[in-house]
N, C-alpha and C positions, 0 to 999 in steps of 0.2 A: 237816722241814727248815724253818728259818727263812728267813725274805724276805730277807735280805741273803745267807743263801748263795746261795739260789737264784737269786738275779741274778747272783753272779760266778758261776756256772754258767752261765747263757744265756748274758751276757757272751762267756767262754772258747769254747764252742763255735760262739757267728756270728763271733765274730774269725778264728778259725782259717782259715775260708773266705775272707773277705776280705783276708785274710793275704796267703794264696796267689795269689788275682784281684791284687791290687796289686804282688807281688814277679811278675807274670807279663807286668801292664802296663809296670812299668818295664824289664824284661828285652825288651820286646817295643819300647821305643822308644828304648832302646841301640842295637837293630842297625837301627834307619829315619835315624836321626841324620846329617846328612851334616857335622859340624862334623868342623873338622880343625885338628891342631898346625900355631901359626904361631910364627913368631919377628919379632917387631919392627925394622926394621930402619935404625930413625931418623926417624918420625913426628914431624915438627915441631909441627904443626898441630891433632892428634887424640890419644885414645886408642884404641887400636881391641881390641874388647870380644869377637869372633866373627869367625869363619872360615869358612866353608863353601863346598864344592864338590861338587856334584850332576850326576851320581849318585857318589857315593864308599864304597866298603863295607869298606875296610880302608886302612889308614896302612902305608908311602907310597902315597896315591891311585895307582891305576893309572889312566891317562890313555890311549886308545887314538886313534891319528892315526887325522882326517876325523869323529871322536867330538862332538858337541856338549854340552859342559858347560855350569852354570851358575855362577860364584863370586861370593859373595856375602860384602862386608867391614858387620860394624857397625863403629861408630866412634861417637864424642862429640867432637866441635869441640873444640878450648880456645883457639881463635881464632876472628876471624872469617875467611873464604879468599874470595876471587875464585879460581875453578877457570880452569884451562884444558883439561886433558884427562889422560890416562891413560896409563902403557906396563906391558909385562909383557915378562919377559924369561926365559931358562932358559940353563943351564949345562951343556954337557956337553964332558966330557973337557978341561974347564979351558977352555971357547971358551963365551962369551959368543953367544947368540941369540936376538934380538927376536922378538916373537910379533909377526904383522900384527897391527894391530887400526885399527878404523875413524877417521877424524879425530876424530869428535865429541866434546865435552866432558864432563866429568864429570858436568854438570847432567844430559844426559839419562838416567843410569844410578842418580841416588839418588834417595831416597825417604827425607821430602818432599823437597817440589821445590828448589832454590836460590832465594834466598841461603843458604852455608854458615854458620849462624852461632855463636857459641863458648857452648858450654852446651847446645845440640840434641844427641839422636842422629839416626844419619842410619846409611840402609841401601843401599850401591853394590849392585849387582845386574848383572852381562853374560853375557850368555850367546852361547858363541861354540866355534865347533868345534877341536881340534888340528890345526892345520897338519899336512897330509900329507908335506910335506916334512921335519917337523920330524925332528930326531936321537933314535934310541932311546935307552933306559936312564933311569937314575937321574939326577932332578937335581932341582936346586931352583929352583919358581917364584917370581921378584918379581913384586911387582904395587903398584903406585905410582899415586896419585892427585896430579896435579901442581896446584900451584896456579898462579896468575897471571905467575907470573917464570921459570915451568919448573920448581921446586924443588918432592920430593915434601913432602906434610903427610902422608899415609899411605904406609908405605909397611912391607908384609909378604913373609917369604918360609915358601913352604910345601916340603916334600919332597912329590915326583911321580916318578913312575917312567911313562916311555910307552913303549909299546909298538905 
């Protein structure tokens, strides 16, 4: 055999292996993925790039009351924002329900730190339990980053179903 067969020989057969090692890593960080469909729901301020709610293993997130999750929004500025703070909200059976969440401002939840400035990414990050009071079933969470006047510059909704 000639040297140029012989190498798409070797070639073909360590590919093969690697093949498989790589179609097994990707398969294998499919199901670790905690990102989730979002719908934009009038982002003044941002584009928002990722979604994620942790631990989340299948779409509509199942959310269990007294559960501690993590959601985490990216986003890109395309302004600059003075933040003020945060709400989240859910839907069930056509009734609007606030999620509690702490006073504090959006500064302490992204990364980096504030100032929001137009042309950064920037990564909210809260980690915060399901209200045990909250209402079962299906709904869809908003989650709104407000800025200085009250008016969201982020603001997404995801399908959750709690349970």
């Amino acid at each position: 055999m000639n040297s140029k067969k012989v190498n798409m020989l070797l070639t073909s057969q360590t590919m093969k292996p690697f093949n498989v090692l790589m179609c097994g890593v990707a398969a294998f960080l499919a199901g670790v993925t905690d990102a989730v469909t979002f719908r934009d729901c009038g982002s003044e301020g941002a584009r928002v790039t990722a979604v994620e709610i942790t631990p989340c293993q299948i779409e509509p997130c199942v959310l269990r009351r007294g559960v501690e999750y993590v959601v985490r929004i990216t986003f890109t500025a395309s302004t600059n924002v003075n933040t003020r703070g945060f709400r989240a909200q859910g839907r069930v059976n056509f009734q609007p329900m606030l999620v509690p969440l702490p006073p504090n401002g959006v500064c302490t939840f992204v990364s980096p730190h504030c100032p929001i400035e137009a042309g950064e990414s920037y990564t909210y990050s809260y980690s915060g339990a399901v209200p045990p009071d909250f209402s079962l079933g299906v709904t869809t969470l908003r989650w709104e980053l407000l800025d200085g006047t009250g008016a969201p510059f982020v603001c997404i909704e995801i399908p959750v179903r709690v349970v």
